[in-house]
DSSP file (Angstrom, degrees, kcal/mol; ACC not computed):
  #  RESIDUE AA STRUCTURE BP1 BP2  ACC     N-H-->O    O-->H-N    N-H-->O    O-->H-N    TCO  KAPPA ALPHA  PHI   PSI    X-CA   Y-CA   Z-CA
    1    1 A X              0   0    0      0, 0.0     2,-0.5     0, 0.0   108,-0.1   0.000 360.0 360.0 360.0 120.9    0.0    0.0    0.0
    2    2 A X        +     0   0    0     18,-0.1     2,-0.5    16,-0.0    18,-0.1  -0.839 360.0 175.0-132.4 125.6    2.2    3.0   -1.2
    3    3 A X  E     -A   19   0A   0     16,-0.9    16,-3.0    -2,-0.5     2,-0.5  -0.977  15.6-150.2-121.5 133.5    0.5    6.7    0.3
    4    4 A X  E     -A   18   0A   0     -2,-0.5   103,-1.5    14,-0.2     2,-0.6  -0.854  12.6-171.7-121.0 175.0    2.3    9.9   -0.3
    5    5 A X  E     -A   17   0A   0     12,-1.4    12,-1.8    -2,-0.5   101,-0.2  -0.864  21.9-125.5-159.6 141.5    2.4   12.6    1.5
    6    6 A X  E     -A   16   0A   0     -2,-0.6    99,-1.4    99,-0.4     2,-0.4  -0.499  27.1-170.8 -86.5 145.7    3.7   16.3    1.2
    7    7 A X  E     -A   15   0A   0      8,-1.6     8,-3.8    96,-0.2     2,-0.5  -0.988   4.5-159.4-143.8 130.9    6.2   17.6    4.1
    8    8 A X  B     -B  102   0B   0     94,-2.0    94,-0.7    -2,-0.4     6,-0.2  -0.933  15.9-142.1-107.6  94.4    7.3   21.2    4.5
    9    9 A X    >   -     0   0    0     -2,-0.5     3,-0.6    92,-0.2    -1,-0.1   0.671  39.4 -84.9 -74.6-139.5   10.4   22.5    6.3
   10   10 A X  T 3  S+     0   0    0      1,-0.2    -1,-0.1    89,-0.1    -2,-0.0   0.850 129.3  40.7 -92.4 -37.7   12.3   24.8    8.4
   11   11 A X  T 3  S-     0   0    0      0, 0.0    -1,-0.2     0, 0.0    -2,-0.1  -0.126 118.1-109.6-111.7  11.1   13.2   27.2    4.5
   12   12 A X  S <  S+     0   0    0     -3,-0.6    -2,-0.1     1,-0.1     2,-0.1   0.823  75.7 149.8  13.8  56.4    9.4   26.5    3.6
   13   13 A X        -     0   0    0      2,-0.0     2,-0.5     0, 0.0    -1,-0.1  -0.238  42.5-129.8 -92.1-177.7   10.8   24.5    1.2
   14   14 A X        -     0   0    0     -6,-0.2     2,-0.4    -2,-0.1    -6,-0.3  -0.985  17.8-160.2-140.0 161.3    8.3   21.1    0.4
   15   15 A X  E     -A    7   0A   0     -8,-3.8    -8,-1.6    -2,-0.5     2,-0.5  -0.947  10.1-140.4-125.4 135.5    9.2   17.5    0.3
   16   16 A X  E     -A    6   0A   0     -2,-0.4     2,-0.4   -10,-0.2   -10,-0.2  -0.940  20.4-175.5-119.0 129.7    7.7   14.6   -1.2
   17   17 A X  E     -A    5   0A   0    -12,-1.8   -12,-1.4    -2,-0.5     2,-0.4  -0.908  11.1-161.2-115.9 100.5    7.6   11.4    0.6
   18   18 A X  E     -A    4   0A   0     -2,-0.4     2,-0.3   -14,-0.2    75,-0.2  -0.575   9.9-161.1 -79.0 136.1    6.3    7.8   -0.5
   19   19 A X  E     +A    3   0A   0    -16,-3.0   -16,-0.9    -2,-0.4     2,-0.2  -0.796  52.1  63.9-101.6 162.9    5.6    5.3    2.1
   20   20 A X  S    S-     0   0    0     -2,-0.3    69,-0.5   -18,-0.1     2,-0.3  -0.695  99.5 -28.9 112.5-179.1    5.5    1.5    1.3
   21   21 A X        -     0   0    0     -2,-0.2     2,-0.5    67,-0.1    65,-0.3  -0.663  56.9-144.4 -82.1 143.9    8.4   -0.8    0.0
   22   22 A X     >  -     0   0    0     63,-2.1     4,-0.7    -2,-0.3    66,-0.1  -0.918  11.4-170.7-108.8 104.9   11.3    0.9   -2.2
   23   23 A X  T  4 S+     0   0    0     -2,-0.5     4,-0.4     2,-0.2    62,-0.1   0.502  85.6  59.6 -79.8  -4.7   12.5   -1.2   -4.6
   24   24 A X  T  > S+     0   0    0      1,-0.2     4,-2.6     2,-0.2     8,-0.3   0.749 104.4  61.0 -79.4 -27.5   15.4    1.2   -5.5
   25   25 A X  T  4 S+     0   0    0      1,-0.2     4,-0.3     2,-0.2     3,-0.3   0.951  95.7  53.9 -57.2 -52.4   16.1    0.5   -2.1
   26   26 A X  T  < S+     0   0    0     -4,-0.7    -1,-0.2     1,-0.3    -2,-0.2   0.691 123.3  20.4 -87.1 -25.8   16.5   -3.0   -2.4
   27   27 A X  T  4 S+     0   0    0     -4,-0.4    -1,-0.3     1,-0.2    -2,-0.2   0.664 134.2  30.9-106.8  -9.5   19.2   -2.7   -5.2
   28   28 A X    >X  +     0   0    0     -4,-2.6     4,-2.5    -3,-0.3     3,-1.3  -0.331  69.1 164.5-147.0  69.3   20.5   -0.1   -5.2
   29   29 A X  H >> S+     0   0    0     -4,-0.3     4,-1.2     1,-0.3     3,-1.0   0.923  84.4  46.0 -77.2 -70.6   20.3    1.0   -1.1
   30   30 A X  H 3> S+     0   0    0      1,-0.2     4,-0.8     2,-0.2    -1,-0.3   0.616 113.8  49.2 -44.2 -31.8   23.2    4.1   -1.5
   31   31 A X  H <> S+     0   0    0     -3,-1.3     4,-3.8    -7,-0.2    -1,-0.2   0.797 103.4  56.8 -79.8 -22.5   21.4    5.5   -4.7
   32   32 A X  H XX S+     0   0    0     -4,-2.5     3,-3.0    -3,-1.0     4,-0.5   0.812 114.8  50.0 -64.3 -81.6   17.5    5.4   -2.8
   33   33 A X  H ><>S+     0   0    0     -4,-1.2     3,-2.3     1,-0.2     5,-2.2   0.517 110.6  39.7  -4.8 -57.3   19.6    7.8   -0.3
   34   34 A X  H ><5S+     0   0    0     -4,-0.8     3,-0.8     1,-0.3    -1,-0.2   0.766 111.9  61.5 -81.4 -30.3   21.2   10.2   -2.5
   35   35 A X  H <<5S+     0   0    0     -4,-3.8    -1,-0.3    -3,-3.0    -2,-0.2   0.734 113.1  32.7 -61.3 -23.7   17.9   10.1   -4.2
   36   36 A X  T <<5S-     0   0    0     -3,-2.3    -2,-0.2    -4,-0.5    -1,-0.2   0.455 120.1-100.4-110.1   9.5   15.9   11.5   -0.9
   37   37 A X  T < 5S+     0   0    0     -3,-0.8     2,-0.9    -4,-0.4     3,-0.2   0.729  77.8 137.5  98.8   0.0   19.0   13.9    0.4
   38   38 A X     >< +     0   0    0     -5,-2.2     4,-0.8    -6,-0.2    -1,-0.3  -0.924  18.9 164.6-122.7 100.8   20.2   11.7    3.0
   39   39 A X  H  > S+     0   0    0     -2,-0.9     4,-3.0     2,-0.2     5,-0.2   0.866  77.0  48.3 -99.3 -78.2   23.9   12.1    2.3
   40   40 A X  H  > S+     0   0    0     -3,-0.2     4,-3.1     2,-0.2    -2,-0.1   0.886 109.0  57.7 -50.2 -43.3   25.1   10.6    5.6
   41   41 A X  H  > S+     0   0    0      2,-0.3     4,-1.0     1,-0.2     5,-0.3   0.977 108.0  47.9 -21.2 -95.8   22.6    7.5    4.9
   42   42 A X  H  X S+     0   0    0     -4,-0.8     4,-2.1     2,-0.2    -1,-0.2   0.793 104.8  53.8 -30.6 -39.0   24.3    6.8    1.7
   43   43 A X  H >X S+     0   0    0     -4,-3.0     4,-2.6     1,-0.2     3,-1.6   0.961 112.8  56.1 -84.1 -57.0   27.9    6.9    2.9
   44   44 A X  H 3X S+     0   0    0     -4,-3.1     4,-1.5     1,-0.3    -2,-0.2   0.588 105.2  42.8 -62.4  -8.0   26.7    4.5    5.2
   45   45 A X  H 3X S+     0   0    0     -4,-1.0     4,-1.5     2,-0.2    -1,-0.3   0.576 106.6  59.0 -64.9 -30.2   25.6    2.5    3.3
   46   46 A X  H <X S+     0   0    0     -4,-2.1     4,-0.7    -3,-1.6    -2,-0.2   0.739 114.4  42.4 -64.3 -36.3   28.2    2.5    1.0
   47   47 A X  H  X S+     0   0    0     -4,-2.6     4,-1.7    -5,-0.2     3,-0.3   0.883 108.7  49.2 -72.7 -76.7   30.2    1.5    3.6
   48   48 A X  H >X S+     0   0    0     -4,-1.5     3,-1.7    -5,-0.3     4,-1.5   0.652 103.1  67.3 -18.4 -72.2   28.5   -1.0    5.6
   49   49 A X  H 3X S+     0   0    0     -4,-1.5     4,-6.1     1,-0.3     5,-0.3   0.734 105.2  39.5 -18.3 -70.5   27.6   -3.1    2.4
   50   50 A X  H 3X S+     0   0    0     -4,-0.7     4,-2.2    -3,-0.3    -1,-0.3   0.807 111.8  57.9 -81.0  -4.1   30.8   -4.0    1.7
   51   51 A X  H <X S+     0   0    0     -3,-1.7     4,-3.1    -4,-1.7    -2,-0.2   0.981 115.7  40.9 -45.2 -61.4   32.0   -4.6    5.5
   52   52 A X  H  X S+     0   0    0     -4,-1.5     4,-2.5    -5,-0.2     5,-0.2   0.962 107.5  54.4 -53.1 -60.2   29.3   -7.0    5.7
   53   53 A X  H  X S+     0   0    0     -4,-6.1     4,-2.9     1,-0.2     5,-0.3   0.988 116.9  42.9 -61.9 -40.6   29.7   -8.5    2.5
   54   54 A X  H  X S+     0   0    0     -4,-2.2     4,-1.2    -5,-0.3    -1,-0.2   0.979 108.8  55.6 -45.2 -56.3   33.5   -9.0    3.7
   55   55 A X  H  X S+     0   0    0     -4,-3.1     4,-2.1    -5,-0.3     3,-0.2   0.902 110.6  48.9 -50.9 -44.0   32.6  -10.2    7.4
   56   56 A X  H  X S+     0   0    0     -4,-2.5     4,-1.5     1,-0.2     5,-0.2   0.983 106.6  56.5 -55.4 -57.9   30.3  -13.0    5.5
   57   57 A X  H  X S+     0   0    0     -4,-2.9     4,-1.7     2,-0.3    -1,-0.2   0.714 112.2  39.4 -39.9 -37.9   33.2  -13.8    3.4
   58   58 A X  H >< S+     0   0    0     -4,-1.2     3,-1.8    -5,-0.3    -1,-0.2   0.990 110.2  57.9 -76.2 -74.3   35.2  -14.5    6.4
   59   59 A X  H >< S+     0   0    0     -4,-2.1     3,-0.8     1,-0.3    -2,-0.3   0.615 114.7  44.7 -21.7 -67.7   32.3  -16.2    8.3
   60   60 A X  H >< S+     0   0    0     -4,-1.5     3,-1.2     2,-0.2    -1,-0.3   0.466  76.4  89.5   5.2 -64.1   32.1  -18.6    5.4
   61   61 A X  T << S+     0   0    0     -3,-1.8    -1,-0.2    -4,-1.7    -2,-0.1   0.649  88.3  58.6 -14.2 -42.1   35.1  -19.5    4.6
   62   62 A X  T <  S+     0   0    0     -3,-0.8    -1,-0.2    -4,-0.2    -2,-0.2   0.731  84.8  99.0 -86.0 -26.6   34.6  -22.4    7.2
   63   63 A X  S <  S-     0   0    0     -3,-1.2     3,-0.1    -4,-0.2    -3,-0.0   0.201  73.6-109.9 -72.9-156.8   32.0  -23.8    5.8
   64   64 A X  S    S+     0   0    0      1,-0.2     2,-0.1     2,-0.0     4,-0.0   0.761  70.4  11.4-117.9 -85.8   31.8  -26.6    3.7
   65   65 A X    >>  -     0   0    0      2,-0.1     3,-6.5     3,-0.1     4,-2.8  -0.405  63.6-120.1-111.0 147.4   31.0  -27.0    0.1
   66   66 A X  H >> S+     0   0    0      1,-0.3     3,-1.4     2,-0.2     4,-0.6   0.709 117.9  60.3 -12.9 -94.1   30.7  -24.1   -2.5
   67   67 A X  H 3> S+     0   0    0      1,-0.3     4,-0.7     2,-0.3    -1,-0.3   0.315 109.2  44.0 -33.8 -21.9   27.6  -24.7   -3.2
   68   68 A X  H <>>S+     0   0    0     -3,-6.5     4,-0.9    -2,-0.5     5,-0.6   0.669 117.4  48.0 -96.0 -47.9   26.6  -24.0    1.0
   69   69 A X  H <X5S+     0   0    0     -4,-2.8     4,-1.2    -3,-1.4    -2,-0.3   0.918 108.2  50.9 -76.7 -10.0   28.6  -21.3    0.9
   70   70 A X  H  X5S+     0   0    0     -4,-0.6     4,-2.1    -5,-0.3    -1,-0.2   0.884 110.6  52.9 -84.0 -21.0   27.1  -19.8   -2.4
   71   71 A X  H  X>S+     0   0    0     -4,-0.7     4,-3.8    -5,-0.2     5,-0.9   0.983 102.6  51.8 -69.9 -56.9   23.7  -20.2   -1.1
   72   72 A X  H >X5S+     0   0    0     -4,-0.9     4,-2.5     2,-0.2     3,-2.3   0.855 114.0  55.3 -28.0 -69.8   24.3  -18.1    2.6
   73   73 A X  H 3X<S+     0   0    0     -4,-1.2     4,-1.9    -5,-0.6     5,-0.3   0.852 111.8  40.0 -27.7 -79.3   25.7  -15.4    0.0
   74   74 A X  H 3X5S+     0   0    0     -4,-2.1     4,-1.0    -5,-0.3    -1,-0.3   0.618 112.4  48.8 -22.9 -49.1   22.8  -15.6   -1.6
   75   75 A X  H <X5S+     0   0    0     -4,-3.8     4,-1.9    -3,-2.3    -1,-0.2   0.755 113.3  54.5 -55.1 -54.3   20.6  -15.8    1.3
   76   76 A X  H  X<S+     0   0    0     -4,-2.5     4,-1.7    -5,-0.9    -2,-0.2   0.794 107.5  46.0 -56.6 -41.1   22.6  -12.7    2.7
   77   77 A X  H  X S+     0   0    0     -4,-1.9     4,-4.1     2,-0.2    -2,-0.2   0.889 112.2  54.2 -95.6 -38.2   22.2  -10.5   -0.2
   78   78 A X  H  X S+     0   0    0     -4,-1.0     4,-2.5    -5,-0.3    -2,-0.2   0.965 108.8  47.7 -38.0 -69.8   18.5  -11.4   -0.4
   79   79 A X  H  X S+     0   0    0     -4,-1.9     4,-0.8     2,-0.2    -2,-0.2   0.989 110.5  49.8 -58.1 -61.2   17.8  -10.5    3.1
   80   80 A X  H  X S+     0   0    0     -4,-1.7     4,-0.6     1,-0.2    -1,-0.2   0.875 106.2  53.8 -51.4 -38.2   19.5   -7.4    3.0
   81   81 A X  H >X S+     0   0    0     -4,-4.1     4,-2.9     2,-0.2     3,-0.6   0.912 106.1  52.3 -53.9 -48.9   17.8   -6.3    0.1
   82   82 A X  H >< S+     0   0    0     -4,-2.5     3,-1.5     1,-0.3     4,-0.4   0.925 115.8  46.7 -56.8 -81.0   14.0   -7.0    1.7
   83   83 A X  H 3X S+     0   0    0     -4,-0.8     4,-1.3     1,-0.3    -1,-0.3   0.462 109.9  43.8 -47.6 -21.0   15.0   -5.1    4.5
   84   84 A X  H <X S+     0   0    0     -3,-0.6     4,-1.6    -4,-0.6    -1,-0.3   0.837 119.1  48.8 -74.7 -26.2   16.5   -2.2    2.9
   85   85 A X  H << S+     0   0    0     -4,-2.9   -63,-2.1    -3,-1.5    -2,-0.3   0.549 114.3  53.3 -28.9 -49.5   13.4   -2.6    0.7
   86   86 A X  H  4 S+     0   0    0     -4,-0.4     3,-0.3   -65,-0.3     4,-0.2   0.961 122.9  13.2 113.7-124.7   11.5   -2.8    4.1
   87   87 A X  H  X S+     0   0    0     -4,-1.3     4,-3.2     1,-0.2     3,-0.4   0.591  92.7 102.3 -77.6 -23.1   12.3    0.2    6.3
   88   88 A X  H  X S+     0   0    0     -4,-1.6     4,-1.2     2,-0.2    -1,-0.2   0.695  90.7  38.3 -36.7 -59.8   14.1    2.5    3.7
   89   89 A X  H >> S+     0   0    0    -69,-0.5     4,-2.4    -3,-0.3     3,-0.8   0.927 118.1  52.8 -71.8 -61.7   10.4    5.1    3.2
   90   90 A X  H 3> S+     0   0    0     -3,-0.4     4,-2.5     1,-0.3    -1,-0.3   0.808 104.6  51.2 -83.8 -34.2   10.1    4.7    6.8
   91   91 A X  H 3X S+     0   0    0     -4,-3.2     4,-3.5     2,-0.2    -1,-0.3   0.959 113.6  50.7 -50.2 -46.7   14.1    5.9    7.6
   92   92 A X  H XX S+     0   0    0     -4,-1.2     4,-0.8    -3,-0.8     3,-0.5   0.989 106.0  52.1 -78.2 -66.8   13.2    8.8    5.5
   93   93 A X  H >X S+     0   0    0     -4,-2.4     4,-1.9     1,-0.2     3,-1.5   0.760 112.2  48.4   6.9 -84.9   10.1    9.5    7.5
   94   94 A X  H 3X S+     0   0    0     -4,-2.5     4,-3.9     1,-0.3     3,-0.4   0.887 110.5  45.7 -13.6 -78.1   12.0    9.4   10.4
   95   95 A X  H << S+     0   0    0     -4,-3.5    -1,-0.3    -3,-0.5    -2,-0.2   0.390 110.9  51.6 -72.4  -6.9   14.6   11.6    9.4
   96   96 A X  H <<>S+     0   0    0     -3,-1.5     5,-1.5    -4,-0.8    -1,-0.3   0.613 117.5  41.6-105.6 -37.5   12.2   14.4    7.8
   97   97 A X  H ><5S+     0   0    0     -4,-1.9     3,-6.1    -3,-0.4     4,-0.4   0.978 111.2  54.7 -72.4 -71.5   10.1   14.4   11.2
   98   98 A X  T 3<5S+     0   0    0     -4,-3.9    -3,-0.1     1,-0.3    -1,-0.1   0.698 103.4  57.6   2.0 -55.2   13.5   14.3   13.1
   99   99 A X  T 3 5S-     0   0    0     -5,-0.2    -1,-0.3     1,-0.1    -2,-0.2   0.520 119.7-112.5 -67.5 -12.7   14.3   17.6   10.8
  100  100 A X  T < 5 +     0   0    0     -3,-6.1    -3,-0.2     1,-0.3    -2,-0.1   0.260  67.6 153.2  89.3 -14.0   11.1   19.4   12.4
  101  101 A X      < -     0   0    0     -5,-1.5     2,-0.4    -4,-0.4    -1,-0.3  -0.118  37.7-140.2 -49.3 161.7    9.3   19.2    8.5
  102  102 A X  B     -B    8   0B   0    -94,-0.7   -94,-2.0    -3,-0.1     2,-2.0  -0.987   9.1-109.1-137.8 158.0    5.8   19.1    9.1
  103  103 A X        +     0   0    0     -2,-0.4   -96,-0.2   -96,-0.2   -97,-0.1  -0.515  39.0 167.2 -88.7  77.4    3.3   17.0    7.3
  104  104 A X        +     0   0    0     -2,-2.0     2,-0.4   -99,-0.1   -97,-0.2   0.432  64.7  11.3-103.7  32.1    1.0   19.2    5.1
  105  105 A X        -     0   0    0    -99,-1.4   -99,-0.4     2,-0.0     2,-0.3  -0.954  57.7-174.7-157.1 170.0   -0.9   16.7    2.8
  106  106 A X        -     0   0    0     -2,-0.4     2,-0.6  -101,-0.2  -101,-0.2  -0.969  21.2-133.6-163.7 129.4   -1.3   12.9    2.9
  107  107 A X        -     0   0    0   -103,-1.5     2,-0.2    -2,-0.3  -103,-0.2  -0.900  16.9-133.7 -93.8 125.6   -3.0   10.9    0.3
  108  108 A X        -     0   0    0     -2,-0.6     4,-0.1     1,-0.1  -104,-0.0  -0.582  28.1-101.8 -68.7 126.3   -5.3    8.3    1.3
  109  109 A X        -     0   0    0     -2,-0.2    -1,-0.1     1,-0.1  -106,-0.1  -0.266  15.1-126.1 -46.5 155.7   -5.3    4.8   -0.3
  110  110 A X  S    S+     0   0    0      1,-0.2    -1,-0.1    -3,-0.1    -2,-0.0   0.692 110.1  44.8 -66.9 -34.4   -7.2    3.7   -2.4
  111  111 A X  S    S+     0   0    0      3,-0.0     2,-0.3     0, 0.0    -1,-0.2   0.271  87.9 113.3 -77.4  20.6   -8.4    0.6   -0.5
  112  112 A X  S    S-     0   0    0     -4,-0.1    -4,-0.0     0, 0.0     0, 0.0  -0.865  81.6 -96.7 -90.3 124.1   -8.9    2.8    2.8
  113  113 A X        -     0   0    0     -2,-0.3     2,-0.4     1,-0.1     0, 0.0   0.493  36.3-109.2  58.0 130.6  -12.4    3.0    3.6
  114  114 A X        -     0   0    0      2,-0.2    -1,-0.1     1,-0.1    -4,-0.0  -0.971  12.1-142.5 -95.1 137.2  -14.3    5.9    2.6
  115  115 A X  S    S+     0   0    0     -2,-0.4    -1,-0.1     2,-0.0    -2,-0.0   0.899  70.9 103.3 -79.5 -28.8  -15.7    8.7    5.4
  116  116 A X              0   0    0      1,-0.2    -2,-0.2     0, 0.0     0, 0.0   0.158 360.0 360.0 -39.0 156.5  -19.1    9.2    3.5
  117  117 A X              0   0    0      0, 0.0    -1,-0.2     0, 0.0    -2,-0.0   0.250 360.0 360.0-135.6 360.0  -22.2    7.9    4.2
């Protein structure tokens, strides 16, 4: 269910914000950043990624056949994705409230309910 909703700051500047899952997130986790403004987000992410992917690598190493260790990869990269996929809308959220914006429109779904009677 993907809602957006208009956020206005400190410069009256205005910001537009999707909620729901981010699929740029989920490939491409450092670009969804750069895409919303969230500069420090992005260098961490750019970092972290490959920490992790290293730390696995290590963690791995010990196991036993290719074929185990190409699935964990696999598994790994999967999982990380969902979850940047996941919370990514909801970080920006965050970080836009965080900022003091304030929330002046929101779009209803389309399955929500109607208030008429």
């Amino acid at each position: 269910m993907t809602t957006w909703s208009i956020y206005r700051n400190s410069r009256n500047e205005f910001l537009l914000h999707r909620a729901g899952f981010s699929w740029l997130a989920v490939f491409l986790s450092p670009v969804w950043a750069l895409s919303r403004r969230l500069y420090k987000t992005s260098l961490l992410l750019a970092v972290l990624g490959p920490i992790c992917w290293s730390g696995l690598e290590k963690a791995l190493s010990h196991a036993g056949s290719p074929l185990a260790r190409s699935l964990l990869s696999l598994l790994f990269l999967v999982a990380w994705g969902l979850l940047a996929g996941h919370y990514a809308n909801r970080w920006h959220r965050y970080v836009l409230e965080r900022e003091g914006c304030a929330l002046t429109a929101s779009e209803m779904p389309e399955s929500a309910p109607s208030a008429k009677r």
